[in-house]
C-alpha positions in Angstrom: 73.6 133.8 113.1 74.8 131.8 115.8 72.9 128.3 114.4 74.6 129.1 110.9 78.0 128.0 112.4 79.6 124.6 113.3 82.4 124.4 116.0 84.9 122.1 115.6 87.2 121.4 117.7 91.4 122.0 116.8 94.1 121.6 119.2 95.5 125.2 120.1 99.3 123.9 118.7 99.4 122.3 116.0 100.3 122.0 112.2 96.8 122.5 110.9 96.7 125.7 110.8 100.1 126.0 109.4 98.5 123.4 106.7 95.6 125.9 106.2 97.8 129.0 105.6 100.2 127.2 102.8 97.1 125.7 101.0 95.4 129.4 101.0 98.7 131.1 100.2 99.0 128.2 97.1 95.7 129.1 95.8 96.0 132.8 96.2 99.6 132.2 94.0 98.4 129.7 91.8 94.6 130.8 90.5 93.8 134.1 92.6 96.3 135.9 91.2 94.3 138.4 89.0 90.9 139.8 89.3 88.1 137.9 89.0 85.2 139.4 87.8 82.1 136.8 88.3 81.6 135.1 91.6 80.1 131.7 88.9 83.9 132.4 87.4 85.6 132.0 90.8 83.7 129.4 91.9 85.1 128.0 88.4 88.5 128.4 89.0 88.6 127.6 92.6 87.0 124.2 91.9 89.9 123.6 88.9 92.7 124.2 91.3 91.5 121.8 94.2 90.5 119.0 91.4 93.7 119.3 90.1 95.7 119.8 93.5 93.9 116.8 94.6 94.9 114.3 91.4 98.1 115.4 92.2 97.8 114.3 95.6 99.4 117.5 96.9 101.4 117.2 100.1 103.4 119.2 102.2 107.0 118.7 103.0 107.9 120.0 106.2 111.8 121.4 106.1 112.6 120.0 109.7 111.5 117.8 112.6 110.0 118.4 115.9 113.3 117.9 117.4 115.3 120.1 114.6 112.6 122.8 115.3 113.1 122.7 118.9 117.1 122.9 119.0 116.4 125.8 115.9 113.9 127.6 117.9 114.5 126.5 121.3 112.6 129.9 122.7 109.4 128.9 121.1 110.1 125.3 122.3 110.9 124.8 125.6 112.7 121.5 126.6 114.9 120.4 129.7 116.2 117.8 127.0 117.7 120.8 124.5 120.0 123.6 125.0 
């Protein structure tokens, strides 16, 4: 089992895992919403949404920067320079 999976290495803060969770959430909204009955018919769908998220060159626009989010949630980011 072990040679089936591929490590990766991701930084343990960062915004790709944020990235991850929108894009699932958006394909859970957008094309998973119902019951699928036929793993070929998922595959089906799932392939559809990313062609077409991908045309449309789907981004994400974060609300705030790094230094909005650390005067907004100065606990969860420490600074000498805020607060």
């Amino acid at each position: 089992m072990v040679e089936k999976l591929e490590f990766h290495y991701t930084p343990k803060q960062g915004s790709w895992l944020n990235m991850a969770e929108i894009e699932l959430s958006s394909l859970q909204r957008q094309c998973l919403a119902r019951r699928i009955a036929e793993e070929a018919t998922l595959k089906q769908e799932v392939a559809a949404w990313e062609t077409r998220r991908n045309q449309e060159q789907a981004s994400i626009d974060w609300r705030f920067s790094i230094t909005d989010a650390r005067e907004k949630l100065y606990r969860l980011y420490p600074s000498p320079l805020v607060r």
